[in-house]
N, C-alpha and C positions, 0 to 999 in steps of 0.2 A: 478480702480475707473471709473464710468462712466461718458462720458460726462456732462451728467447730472447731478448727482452729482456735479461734480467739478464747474459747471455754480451755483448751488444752495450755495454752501460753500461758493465759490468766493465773490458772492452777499452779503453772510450774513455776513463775515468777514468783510468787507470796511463798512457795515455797522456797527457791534459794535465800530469798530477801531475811525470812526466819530463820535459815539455817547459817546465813551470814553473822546476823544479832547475835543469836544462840552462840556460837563459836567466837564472836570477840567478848562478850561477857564472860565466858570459862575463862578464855586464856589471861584477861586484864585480872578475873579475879583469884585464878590461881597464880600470876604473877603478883600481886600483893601479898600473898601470903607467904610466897617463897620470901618476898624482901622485906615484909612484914618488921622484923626486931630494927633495919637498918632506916627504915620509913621512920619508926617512935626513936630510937634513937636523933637522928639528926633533927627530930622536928618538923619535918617536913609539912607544909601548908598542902591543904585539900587542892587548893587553885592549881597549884603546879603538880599535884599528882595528875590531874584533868588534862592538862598542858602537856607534858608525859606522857600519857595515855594516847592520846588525840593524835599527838607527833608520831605516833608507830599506827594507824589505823592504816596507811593505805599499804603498808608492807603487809599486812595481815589481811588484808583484803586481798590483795594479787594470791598468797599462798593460799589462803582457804577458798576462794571460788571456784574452782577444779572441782574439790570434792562439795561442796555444796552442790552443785549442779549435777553431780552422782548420786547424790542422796534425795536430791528433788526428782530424777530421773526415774529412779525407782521406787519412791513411794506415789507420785503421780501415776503415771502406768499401770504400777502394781496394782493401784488402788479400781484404774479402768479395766485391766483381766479378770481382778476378783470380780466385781459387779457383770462381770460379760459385758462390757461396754462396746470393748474391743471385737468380739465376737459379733456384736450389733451391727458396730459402723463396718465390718469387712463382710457381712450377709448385704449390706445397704450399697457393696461396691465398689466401697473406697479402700483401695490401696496401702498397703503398709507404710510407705514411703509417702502418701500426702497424711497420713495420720502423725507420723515424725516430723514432717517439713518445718510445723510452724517450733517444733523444740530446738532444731539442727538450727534453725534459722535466727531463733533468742539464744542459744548456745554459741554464734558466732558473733551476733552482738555484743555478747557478754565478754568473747574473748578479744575485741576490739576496744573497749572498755577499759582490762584488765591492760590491753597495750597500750592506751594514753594513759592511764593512772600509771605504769611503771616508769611510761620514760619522761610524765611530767611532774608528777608530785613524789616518787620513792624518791631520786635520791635527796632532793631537799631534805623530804621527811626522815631519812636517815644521818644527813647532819646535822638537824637538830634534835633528831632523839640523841644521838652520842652526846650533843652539848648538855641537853637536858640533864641525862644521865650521868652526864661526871659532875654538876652539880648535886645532883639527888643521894646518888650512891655516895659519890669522895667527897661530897662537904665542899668542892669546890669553886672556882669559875670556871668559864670555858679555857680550854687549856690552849696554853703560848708556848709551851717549847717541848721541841721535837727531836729525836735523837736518833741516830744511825739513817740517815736518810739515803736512797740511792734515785737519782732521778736524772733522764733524759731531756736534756734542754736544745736549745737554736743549735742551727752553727756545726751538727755534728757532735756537740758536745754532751760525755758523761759527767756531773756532778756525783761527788759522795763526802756527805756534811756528818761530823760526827754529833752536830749540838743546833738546831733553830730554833732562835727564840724570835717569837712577835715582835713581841712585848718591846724588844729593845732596836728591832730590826739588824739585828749580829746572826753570823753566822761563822763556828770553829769547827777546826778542822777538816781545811778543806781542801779537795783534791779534784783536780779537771783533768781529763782524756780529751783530746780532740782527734778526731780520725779523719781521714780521708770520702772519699767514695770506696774505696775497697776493703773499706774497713781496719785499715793501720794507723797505729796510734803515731800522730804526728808531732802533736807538746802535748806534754804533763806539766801542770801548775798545781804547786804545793804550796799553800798559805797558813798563817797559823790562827788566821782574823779574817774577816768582813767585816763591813757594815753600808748598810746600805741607807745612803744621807743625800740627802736632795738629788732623788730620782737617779745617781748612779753608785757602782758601787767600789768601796773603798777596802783593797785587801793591804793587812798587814804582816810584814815578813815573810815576804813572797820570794819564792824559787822556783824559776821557769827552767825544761829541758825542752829542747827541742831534738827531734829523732830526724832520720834519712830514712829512705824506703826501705831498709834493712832492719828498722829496729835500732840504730847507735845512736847514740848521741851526737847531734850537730853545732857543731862552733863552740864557745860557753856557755856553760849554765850560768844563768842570771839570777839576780840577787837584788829584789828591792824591801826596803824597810818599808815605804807607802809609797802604793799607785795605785790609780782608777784603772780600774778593768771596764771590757767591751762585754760586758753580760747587760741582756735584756730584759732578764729574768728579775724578778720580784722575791720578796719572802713569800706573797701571796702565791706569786704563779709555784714557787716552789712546795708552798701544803698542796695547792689543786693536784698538783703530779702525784701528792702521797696518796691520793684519795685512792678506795677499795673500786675497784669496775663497777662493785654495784651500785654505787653511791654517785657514777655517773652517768650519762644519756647516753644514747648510741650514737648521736654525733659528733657527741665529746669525747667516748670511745673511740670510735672512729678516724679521727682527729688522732688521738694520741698512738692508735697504732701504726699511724701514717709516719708520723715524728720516728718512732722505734726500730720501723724498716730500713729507714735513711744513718742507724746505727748498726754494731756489731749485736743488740740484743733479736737476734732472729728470732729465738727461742719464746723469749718473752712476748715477742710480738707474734707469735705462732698461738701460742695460749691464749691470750686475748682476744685474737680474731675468732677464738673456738666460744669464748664468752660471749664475743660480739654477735656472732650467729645465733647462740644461745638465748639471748635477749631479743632476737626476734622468733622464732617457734618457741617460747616460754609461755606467751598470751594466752596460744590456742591450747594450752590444754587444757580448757574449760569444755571445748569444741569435739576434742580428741575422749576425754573423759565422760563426755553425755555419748559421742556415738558408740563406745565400747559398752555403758550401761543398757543401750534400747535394746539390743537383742536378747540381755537375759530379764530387762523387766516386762518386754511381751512373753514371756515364759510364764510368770507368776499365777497359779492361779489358785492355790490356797494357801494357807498357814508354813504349810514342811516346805512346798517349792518357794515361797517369799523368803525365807530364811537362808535357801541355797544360794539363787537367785542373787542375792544380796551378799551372799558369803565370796561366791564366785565373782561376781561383779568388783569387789574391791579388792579382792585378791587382784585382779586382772589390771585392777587402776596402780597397786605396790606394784606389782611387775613393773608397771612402764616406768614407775619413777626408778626402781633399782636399774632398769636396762635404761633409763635417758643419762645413769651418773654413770654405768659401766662404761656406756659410750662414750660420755665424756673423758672421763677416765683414760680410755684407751688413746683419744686425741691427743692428749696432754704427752703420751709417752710416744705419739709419733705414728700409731698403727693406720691412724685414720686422720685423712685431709679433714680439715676444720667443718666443712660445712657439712660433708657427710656424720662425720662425729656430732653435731649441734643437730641434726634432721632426721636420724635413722632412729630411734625408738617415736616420734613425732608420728612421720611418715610411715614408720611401718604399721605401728599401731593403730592409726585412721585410715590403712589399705583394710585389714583385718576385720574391723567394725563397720565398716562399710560392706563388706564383703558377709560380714553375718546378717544383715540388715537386708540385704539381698537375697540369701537362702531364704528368709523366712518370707 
């Protein structure tokens, strides 16, 4: 690597590294102040405000690096056009494109980075900031019971729980779907109890229907006060199902939209897979974001163009987020195949900034 280079890396790293600090310091401390009365009220100890804080770092790390490496992007550069730096090394021969190389090159570091930090430590770190938080805000512990649940379990089967509690391992009102391959409901099982006691589980005042391929009802409907059901399923496996996509990995994702295909929720699992794509072009726009800055920070060369330059530049970086949520947006309603919906503001946008990087 050449001197040069290494002098232009050097520069732009100390500068995200400060613009990282810089932006979780605002935002922890203007979140203390929004919670500020409910903080003195409860009492809350310094330790766990720390503990709290700490638990949301790598969620605030993934969102602000993008723009950190926009703002490093262009006060570096900017700072090499004002001095003719730039004008130096391109009389000296060197290329536009190896003058960028070693930035594009720390800007895809960074967004590989941003991709093990999401799919190894967010979502931990967002179920223990939620635990954190209902202790801190509600004065509570972490919470045991759960209510209106809808989850896709083994076997083809829908669960829908109006009541889960931990704590006691019960679970009310509860209603099973089982379907076929072709997606027809085969029994429905209506219970008014669970409990789940030495590793299987125990429903009470149980009413099984069982359907024909029409839809009717087949033979009797059944009637038990107590029986052991064939569920595999846990209280635990049933919160992991409640959990938010973002709060899981992409093989966990993955994983669950696998389970969702094999039911009648297409839809749901149609939306997911657009999340699931989502979570893999989310990283690079650390990547996307520095190459859409280089071509207006080699623009810069005094005071009025630094302030355009800058103006235009982030203007350019809100576009891509408003056009990456339009496109999602559009997925979710059907217009666009998942992965095209999750790739087209990505991918257009690093066609474009590559292609300005090339004019100049």
């Amino acid at each position: 690597m050449r001197i040069l280079e290494r002098y232009i890396i050097k520069s732009i790293l100390l500068a995200i590294l400060s613009c990282i600090l810089l932006f979780c310091f605002l935002y922890i401390i203007i979140d203390i102040f929004g919670h500020l009365d409910e903080i003195i009220k409860q009492k809350i100890s310094l330790s766990l405000l720390i503990d709290y804080y700490f638990a949301y770092i790598p969620l605030i790390f993934t969102q602000i690096a993008p723009v950190a490496c926009l703002l490093s992007t262009l006060y570096v550069l900017g700072n090499l056009c004002r001095h003719n730096e730039i004008i130096a090394m391109r009389s000296a021969g060197i290329s536009t494109f190896k003058i960028v190389r070693g930035l594009i090159l720390l800007s895809i570091l960074i967004s590989m980075l941003v991709f093990v930090v999401n799919e190894k430590f967010v979502p931990n770190s967002i179920e223990r900031f939620e635990n954190i938080k209902n202790t801190l805000l509600k004065g509570s512990k972490k919470e045991k019971e759960f209510l209106n649940l809808s989850i896709y379990g083994s076997g083809n089967r829908l669960f829908f729980i109006n009541r889960l509690s931990l704590e006691e391992n019960t679970a009310e009102g509860i209603t099973i779907l089982k379907e076929d391959k072709n997606q027809n409901i085969t029994q429905k099982i209506v219970a008014k109890k669970g409990r789940w006691q030495e590793g299987v589980w125990i429903f009470y005042e149980t009413i099984i229907y069982n359907f024909d391929e029409y839809g009717q009802i087949k033979g009797n409907v059944e009637y038990y006060s107590e029986m052991i059901m064939d569920i595999s399923e846990t209280p635990q496996d049933f919160l992991r199902q409640k959990k938010n996509p973002q709060a899981m990995s992409i093989w966990q994702l993955k994983k669950y939209i696998l389970r969702l295909l094999n039911s009648s929720a297409k839809q749901v699992a149609r939306n997911l897979k657009i999340d699931f794509y989502h979570r893999i072009f989310f990283p690079f726009s650390s990547l996307i974001i520095t190459v859409i800055g280089i071509p207006f920070a080699l623009r810069i060369k005094g005071r009025a163009s630094a302030l355009s330059s800058f103006g235009v530049s982030l203007g350019i970086g809100f576009l891509y987020y408003v056009m990456d949520a339009v496109s999602l947006a559009l997925g979710k309603t059907g217009l666009f195949i998942p992965l095209i919906s999750a790739g087209f503001a990505p991918i257009f946008f690093l066609s474009v900034g590559l292609y300005l990087i090339y004019k100049l």
